[in-house]
Each structure stands twice: as C-alpha cells, then as structure tokens.
C-alpha positions as CSV (number, residue, x, y, z in Angstrom):
1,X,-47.6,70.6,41.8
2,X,-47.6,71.9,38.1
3,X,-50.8,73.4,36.2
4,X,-51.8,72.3,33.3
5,X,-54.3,73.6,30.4
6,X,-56.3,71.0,28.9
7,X,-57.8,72.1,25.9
8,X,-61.5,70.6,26.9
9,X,-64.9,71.4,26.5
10,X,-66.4,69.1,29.2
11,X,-67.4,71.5,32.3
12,X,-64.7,70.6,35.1
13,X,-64.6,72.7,38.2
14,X,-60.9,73.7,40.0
15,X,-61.5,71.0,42.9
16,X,-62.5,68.0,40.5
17,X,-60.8,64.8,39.8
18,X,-59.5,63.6,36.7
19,X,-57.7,61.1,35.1
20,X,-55.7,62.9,31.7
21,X,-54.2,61.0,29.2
22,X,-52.2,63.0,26.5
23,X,-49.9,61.7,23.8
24,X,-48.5,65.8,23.1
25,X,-48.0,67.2,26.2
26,X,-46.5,70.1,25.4
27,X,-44.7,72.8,28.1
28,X,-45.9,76.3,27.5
29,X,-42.8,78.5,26.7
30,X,-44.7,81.8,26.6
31,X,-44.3,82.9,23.0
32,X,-47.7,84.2,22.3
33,X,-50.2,86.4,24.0
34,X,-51.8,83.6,25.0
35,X,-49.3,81.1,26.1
36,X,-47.9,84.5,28.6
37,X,-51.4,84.9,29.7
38,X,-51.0,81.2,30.9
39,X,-47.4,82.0,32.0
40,X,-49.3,84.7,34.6
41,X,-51.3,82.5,35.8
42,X,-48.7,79.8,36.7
43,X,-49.3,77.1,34.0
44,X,-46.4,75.6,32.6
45,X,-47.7,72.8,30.8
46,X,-50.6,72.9,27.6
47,X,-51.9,69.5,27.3
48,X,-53.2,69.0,23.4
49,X,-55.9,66.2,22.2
50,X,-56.1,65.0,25.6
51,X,-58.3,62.5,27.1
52,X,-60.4,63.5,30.0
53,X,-61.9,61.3,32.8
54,X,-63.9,62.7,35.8
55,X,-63.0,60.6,38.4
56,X,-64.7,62.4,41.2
57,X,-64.4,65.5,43.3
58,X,-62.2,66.4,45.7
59,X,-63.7,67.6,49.6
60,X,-61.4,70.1,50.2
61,X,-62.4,72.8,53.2
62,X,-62.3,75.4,49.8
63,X,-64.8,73.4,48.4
64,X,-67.1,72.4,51.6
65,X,-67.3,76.7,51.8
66,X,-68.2,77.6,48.3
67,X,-70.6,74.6,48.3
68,X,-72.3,75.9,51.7
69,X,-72.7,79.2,49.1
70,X,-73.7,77.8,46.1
71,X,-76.6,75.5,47.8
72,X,-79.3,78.2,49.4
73,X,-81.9,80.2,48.1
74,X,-82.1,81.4,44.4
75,X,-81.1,85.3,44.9
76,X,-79.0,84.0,48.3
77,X,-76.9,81.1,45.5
78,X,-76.7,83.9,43.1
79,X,-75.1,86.7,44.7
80,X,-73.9,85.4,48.3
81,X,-70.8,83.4,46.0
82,X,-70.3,86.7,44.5
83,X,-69.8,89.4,46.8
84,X,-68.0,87.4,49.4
85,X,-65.9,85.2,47.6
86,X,-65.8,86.7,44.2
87,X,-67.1,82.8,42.5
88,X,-68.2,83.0,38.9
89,X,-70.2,79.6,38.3
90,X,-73.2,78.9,36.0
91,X,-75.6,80.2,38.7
92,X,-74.7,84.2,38.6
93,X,-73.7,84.1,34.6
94,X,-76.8,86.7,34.2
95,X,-76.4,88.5,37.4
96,X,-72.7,89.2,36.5
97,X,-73.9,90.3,32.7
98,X,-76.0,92.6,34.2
99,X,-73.8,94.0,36.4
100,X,-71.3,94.1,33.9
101,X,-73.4,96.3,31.6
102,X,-74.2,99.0,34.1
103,X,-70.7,99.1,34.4
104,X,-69.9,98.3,38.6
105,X,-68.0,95.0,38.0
106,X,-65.6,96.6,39.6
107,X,-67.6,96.9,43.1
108,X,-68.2,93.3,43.4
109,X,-65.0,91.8,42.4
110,X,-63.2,90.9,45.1
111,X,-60.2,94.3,45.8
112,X,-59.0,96.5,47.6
113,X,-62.3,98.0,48.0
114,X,-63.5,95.4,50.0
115,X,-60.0,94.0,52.1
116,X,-60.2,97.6,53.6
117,X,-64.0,97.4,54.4
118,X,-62.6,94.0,56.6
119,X,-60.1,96.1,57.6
120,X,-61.8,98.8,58.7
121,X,-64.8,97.1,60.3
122,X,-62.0,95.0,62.3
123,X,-60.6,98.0,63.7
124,X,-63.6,99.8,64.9
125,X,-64.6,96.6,66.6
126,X,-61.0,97.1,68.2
127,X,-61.9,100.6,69.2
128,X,-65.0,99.5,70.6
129,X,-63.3,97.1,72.8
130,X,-60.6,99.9,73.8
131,X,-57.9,97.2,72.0
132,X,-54.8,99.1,71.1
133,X,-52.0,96.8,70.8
134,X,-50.3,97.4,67.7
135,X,-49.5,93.3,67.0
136,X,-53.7,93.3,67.2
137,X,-53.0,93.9,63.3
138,X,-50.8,91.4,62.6
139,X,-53.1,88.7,63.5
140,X,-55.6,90.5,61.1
141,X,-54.0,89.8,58.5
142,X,-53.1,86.6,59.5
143,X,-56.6,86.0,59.7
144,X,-57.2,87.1,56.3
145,X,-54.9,84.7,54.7
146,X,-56.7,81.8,54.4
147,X,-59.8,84.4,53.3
148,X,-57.9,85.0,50.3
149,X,-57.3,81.3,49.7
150,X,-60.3,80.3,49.5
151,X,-60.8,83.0,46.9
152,X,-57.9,81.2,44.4
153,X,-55.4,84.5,45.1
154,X,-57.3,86.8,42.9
155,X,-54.4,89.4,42.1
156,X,-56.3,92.6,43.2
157,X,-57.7,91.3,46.4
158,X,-53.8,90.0,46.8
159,X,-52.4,92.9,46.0
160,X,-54.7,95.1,48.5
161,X,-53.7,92.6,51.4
162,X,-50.1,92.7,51.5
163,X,-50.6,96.7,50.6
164,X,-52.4,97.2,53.5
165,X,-50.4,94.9,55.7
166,X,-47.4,96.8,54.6
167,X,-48.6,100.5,55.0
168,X,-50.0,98.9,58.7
169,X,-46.9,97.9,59.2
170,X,-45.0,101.1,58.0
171,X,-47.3,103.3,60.2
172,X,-46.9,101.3,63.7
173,X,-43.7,99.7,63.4
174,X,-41.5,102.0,61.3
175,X,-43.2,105.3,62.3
176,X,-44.3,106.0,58.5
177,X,-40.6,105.7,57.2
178,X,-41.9,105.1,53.5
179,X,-43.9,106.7,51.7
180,X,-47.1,104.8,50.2
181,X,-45.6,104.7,46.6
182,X,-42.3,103.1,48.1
183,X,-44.5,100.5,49.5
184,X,-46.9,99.9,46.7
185,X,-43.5,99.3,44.4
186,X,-42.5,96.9,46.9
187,X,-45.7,94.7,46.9
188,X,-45.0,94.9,43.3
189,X,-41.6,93.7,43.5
190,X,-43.3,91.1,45.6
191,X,-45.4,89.6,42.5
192,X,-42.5,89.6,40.3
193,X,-40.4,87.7,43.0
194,X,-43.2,85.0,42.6
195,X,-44.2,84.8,39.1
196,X,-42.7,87.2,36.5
197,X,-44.8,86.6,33.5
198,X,-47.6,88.3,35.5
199,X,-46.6,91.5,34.0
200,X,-48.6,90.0,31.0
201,X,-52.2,89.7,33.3
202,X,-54.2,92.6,32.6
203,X,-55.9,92.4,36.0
204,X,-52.2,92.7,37.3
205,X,-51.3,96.1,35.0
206,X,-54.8,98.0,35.8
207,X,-55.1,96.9,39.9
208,X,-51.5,98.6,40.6
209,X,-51.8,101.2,37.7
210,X,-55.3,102.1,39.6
211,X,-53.6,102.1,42.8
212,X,-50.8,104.6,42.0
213,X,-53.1,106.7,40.6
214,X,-55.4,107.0,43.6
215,X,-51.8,107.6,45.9
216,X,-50.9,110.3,43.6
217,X,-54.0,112.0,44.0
218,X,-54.6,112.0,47.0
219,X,-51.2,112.7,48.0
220,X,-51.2,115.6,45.6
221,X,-53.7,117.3,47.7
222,X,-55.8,116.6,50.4
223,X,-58.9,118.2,49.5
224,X,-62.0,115.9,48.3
225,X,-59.9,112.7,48.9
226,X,-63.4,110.9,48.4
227,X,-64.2,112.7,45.1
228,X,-60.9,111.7,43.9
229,X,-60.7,108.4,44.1
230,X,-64.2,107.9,42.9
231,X,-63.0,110.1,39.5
232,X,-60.0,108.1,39.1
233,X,-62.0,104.4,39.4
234,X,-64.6,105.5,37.5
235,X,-62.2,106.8,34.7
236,X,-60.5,103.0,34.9
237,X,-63.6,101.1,35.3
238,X,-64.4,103.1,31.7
239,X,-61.4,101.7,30.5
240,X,-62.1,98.0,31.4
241,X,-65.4,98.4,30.0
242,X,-64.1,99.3,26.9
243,X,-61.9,96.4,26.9
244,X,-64.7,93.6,27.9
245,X,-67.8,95.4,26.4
246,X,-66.5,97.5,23.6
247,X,-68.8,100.4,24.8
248,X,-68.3,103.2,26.7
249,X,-71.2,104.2,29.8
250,X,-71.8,107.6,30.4
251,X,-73.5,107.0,33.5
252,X,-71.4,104.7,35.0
253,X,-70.0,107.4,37.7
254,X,-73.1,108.2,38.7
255,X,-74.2,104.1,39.2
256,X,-71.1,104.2,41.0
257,X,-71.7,106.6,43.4
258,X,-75.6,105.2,44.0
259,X,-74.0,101.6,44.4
260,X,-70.7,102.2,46.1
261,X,-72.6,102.2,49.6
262,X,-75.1,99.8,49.2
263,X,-72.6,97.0,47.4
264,X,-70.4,98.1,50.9
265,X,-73.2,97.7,53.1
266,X,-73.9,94.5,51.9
267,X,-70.6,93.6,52.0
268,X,-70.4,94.0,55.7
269,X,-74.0,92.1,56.2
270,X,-72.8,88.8,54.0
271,X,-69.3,88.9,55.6
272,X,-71.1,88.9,59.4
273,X,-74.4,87.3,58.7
274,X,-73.4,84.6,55.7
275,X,-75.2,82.3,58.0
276,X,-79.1,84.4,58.0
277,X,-79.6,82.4,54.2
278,X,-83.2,84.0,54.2
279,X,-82.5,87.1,55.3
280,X,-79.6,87.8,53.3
281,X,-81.9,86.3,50.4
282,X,-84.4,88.9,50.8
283,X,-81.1,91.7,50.3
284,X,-80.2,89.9,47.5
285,X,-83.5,90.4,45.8
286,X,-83.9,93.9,47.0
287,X,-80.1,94.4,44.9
288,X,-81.7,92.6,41.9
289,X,-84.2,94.2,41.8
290,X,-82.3,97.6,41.6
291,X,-79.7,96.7,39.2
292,X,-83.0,95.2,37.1
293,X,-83.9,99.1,37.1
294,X,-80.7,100.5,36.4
295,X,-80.8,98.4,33.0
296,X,-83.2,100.7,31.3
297,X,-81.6,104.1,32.8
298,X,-78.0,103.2,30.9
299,X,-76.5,105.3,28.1
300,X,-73.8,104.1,26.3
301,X,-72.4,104.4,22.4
302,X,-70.3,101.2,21.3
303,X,-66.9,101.8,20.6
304,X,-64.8,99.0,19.1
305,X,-61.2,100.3,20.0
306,X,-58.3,98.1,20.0
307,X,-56.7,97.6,23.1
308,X,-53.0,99.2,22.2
309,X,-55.9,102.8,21.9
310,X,-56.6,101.8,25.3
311,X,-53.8,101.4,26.4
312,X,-52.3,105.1,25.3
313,X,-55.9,106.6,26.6
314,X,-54.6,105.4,30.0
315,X,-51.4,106.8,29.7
316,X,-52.6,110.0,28.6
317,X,-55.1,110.3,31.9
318,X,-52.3,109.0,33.8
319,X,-49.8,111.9,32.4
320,X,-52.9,114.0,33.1
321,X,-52.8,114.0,36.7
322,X,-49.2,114.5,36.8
323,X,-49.7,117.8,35.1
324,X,-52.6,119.6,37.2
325,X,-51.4,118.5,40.3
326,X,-51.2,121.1,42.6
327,X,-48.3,120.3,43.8
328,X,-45.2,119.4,41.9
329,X,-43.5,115.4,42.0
330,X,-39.8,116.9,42.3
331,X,-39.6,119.6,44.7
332,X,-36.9,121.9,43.8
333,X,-35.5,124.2,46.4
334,X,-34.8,128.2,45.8
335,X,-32.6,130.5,47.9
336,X,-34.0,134.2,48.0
337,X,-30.9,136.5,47.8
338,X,-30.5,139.6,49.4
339,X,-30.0,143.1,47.1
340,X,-26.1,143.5,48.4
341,X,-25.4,139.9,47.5
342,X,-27.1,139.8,43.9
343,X,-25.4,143.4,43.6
344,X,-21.8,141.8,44.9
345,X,-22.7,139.1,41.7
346,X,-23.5,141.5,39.2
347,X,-20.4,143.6,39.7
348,X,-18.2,140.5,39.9
C-alpha cells in the first residue's frame, strides 16, 4: 500500500474513504526539504490538482477506539484523545495551544516518558503478584504493540518501545552485555533499516539526540539522576519551543517540574480507568483549569532564530556535557613506576 499527498483543503481524516482522480501524479523523489519531510514519513507519491471524493469512512478497530475517545464529555473529548493516544483533532486545537505555550508539549505527547510509566506500572503489578519470570516482559511488549498502532507509530513513543524492549532484554537475557548507548545506536539502526529518509524528521533527530543525552548523564555520574534528566529535557524542550513558537520560556523548568507528576498521574488514571468518562472528566477540568492559571504566570521574550542557530545551540549544550562530565568518555590507563625503574630509564 503506497501513501500519497493530495494537495487538498477539504478536511479528510486518516481512516476515510476517497475516491482521487489526478491527471499529474507525480512520485516524490525527495529533492526539497519538503518532499524529504514526506520521504520520512513514507509517502512516495504527491498527487497535484487532484480530484477528491469522500466516499465514506472506513470502521477500522483504530477508528471504533479513537471514536469511543472523541464522543464523551467536553473536558473528557478534549484531553482523554490526548494524553492516551496522543490524537490531535479539531476538538483539543486550544487545549494543545495552551499547552504549547506554557511550554509542556513535551509531557503529553506520546514518548518515552509515558512507555516507561506502562512499563513500570506493569511491573509493580508483577511484583505484587510475586511474578518473576523473565519472558513476563516479553509479552509486555507484545502487548504494547498494537498500543502503539493505534497511535499511527509516532517515532518517539516507537523509539522508547523497542529501547526499552531492548535494554529489557539486554539485562535478563544477555546479563547487561551492552551498554545503553550500544543499544540506543541499534534501535537507530533499526529506523534506518526501515525508512532512511527519516534522518530528515525532526521528531526523529531531537527523540534520539534527547535520549543520548539523558544516557550520558546519567551514566557520567550517578548522583541526582532525577535532576539530570529533568535539566537536559527541559534544555530540549527550550529548543523545540524555539522552533514551533519562536520564543524562549524562562519558566518552563519550573512548569515542568509542577506538571511532570500530575501529567504522570493522570496518565496512569486514563490508561486504567478510560472507561469512568465522568470521573476522568472531572480530572480533566481540574488540569484545565490549572494550565488556565499557568497562562498568566509565563515569561517569555520572542526570539525569531533560524533553525540552522538552533541547531549549533544544540550542539554546543551537547559538547557541553561532554566537557564537565565527571568522568572522562575514553578511559586511558596509567602504570605508576617505581623510583629504580624510572632511574634504570633515565640512565639508559
């Protein structure tokens, strides 16, 4: 099956039914910025002038699910789609512009944040229930396939699930034979095996850039592990913003560390009580009407930068924690001599 852009203004969802008619249809050979950008995201084909008839909708299990979120209660319809299944749709357009500029679009879009909340609420259920078998884990993430499905394969929530299953799989089956960074490269070799032009995806570069910045400092040293990692998101997420907003948040770290828990909490409560629509409503409009508040305490400058500044601002950070690392990257290893031999070398 081939994906194609149609370059269309009607408002067609991913699941509907068309008939296209188009006298230029033209295959996408990734020559600009654009067309790669397409390339990343599979599409091979760029229909021009085309003609466009909705023919229906298709009842796919992906769409019964997202409908069952979509159709509730207002703050329920609004954020339910959201936090568990990372759906943009013309329903949470405001929510997500206000989230956006208090700067924590990076706690409710669907990562690596929230794969290891699963994760880690799976396993102390398993501890609770005394389960120890090691291939437990395997039919985790077995069971989180078809979560990330229904999702479309968003590349950071992708990339955290095979990560995960991979270091899992390291520690219990290979007695931690590879170092996180090993494993990370191979996830990545994994993405290129499947589609190379998704170098070009910007949510690609930053999720694994992000990632091998949070293994490097934590690996560096093992003090404040927490601190860290929260430093080194909220230095990206300052990035990002700069890229979508054009401003930079000076408060954004500390909305991200007043948010982190309650987004994770939640998390957990839509992921085990979806079902409760008026309950989890009444959550919902308890985390409006906080981000509603957080509105007026922002303070930001705009700063128009072009993304190639960006770009070298990452590097430089990155660089950065290379240098005051505690501990070096090579290791290189000294002999002390004693005073007869280093006298024996200095007379020979």
């Amino acid at each position: 099956m081939q994906k194609i852009y149609v370059k269309n203004y009607d408002n067609l969802s991913i699941d509907d039914l068309i008939n296209l008619k188009s006298v230029n249809l033209e295959k996408n050979k990734g020559k600009t910025n654009f067309e790669k950008y397409l390339k990343s995201e599979g599409v091979n084909y760029i229909a021009n002038s085309p003609t466009v008839k909705y023919l229906g909708t298709k009842k796919s299990l992906k769409r019964k699910i997202q409908d069952y979120f979509t159709n509730g209660p207002i703050y329920y319809s609004r954020y339910g789609p959201l936090i568990l299944l990372g759906l943009r749709y013309y329903k949470n357009e405001t929510v997500i512009s206000k989230i956006k500029n208090i700067s924590i679009l990076h706690l409710v879009t669907i990562s690596g944040f929230h794969i290891n909340l699963i994760l880690l609420l799976i396993e102390k259920i398993l501890q609770l229930f005394k389960i120890r078998n090691k291939y437990v884990y395997i039919l985790i993430f077995l069971f989180l396939i078809p979560y990330i499905l229904i999702m479309n394969v968003p590349i950071a929530a992708t990339r955290a699930l095979i990560f995960s299953f991979l270091c899992i799989f390291n520690k219990y089956f290979l007695n931690n034979k590879f170092h996180k960074l090993n494993l990370l490269s191979i996830t990545m070799i994994i993405f290129f095996l499947i589609n190379p032009y998704i170098i070009f995806s910007l949510s690609f570069i930053f999720t694994f850039i992000l990632t091998y910045a949070i293994i490097l400092t934590t690996s560096l040293s093992n003090k404040n592990k927490k601190a860290k990692i929260l430093l080194v998101v909220s230095i990206f997420s300052t990035l990002i913003n700069l890229i979508t907003n054009k401003e930079i948040n000076f408060t954004s770290i500390v909305f991200s560390l007043f948010f982190s828990p309650i987004i994770a909490f939640i998390y957990i409560l839509t992921f085990l009580f979806f079902w409760l629509k008026p309950v989890m409503d009444n959550c919902y409009l308890l985390l409006d009407i906080l981000i509603n508040i957080f509105q007026h305490l922002k303070l930001s400058i705009n700063l128009d930068l072009q993304t190639n500044w960006i770009i070298s601002i990452c590097s430089i950070l990155f660089f950065l924690v290379l240098i005051v690392g505690k501990k070096p990257i090579l290791k290189i290893e000294t002999k002390k001599y004693s005073k007869k031999e280093i006298r024996w070398w200095l007379n020979h």
